[in-house]
C-alpha positions in Angstrom: 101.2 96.8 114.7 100.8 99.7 116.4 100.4 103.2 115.3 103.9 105.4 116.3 105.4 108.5 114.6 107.0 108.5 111.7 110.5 109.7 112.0 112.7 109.9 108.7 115.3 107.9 108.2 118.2 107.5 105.3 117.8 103.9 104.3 121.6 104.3 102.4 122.8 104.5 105.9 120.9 102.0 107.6 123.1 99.3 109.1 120.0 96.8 108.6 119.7 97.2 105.1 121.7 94.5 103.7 119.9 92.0 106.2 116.7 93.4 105.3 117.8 92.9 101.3 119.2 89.2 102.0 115.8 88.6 104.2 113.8 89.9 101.4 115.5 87.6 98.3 115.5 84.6 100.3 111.6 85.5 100.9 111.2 85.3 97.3 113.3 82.7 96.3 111.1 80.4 98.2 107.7 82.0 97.4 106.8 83.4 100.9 106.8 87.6 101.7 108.6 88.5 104.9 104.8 89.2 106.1 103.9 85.8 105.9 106.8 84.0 107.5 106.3 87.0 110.5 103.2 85.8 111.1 100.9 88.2 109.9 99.4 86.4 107.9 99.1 86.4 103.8 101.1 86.8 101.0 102.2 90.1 100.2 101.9 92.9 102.1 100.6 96.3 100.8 102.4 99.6 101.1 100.8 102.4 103.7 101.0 105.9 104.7 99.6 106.9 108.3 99.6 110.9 108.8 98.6 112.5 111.7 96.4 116.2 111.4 95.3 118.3 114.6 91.6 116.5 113.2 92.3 113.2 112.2 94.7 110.3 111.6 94.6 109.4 107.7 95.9 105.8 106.7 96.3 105.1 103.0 96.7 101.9 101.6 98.5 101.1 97.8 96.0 98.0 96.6 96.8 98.4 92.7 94.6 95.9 90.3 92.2 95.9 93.5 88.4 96.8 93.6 86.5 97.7 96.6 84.9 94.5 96.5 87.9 92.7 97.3 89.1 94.3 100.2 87.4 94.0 103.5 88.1 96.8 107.0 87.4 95.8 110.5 87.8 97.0 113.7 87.8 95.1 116.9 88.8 96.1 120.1 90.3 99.2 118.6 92.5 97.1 116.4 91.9 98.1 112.4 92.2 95.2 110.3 92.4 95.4 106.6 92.7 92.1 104.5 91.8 91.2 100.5 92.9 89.4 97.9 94.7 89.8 94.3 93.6 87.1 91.7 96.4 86.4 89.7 95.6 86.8 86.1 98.2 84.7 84.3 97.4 81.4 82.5 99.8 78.2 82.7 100.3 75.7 80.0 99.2 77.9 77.2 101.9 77.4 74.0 102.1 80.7 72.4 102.7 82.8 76.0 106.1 81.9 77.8 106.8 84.0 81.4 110.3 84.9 81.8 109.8 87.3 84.7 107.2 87.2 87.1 107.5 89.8 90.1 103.6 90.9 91.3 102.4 89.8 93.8 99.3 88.1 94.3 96.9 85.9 97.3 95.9 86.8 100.2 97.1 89.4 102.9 95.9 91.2 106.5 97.1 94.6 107.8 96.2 95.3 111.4 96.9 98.2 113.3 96.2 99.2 117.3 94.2 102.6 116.8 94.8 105.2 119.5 92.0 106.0 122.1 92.3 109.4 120.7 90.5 108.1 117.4 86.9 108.0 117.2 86.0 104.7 116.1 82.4 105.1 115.5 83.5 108.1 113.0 85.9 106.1 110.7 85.3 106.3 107.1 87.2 104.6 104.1 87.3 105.7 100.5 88.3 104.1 97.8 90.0 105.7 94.3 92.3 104.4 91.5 94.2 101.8 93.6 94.4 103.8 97.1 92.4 102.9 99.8 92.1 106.1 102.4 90.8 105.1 105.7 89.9 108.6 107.7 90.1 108.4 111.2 88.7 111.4 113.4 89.5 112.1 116.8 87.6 112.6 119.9 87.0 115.8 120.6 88.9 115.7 124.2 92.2 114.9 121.8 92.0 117.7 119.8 94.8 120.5 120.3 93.1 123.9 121.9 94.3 126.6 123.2 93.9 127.6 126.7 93.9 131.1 127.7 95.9 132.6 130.9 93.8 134.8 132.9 95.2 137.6 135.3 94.5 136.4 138.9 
């Protein structure tokens, strides 16, 4: 998936948001994610914020329940993966515990975004606090906005 700008949108109005809804139930009422039947691979997909600074681009990720230790960021051919896993923590067959709703998510999944050749890949740096995975991604200097004086000729 590609980087692009973010432009806002009223999901009320959206003509697609019924197909998107039916898509999404029918997903889950078979067990599969929209992600994984689109070919990207896992089984959930985790939410993300990409901003854009005069600096930097900043991805964040939501991995809730997550440690550090079970996610995993590459970057090849100035494509930024990032892929995990959730372990599910519920126990079948046990008497005294009955599920009657079961909604998280949990397995494997892969995010992967084409970076600019404004970012400087050698430069990236990911943090991770409280759930939130913040990948910082600097650009070259040549990207940068600067302002160019006018001389008197």
């Amino acid at each position: 998936m590609a980087i692009t700008r973010y432009t806002l949108r009223n999901p009320t109005l959206s003509p697609w948001r019924d197909l998107e809804e039916v898509s999404s139930r029918l997903a889950r009422m078979f067990d599969e994610s929209p992600v994984s039947t689109g070919g990207n691979g896992g089984n959930w997909i985790p939410r993300v914020n990409v901003e854009e600074t005069k600096d930097e681009l900043l991805l964040s990720a939501e991995l809730p329940g997550m440690t550090q230790d079970d996610i995993s960021i590459e970057l090849e051919n100035n494509v930024l993966t990032i892929s995990g896993e959730k372990n599910e923590q519920r126990t079948e067959g046990d008497e005294e515990r009955r599920y009657h709703l079961w909604e998280r998510r949990y397995g494997a999944f892969q995010r992967s975004f084409t970076l600019p050749r404004t970012v400087s890949a050698d430069a990236i740096q990911a943090t991770f606090d409280n759930g939130i995975l913040t990948i910082r991604m600097p650009k070259v200097a040549e990207a940068k906005t600067r302002k160019i004086d006018i001389k008197k000729g």
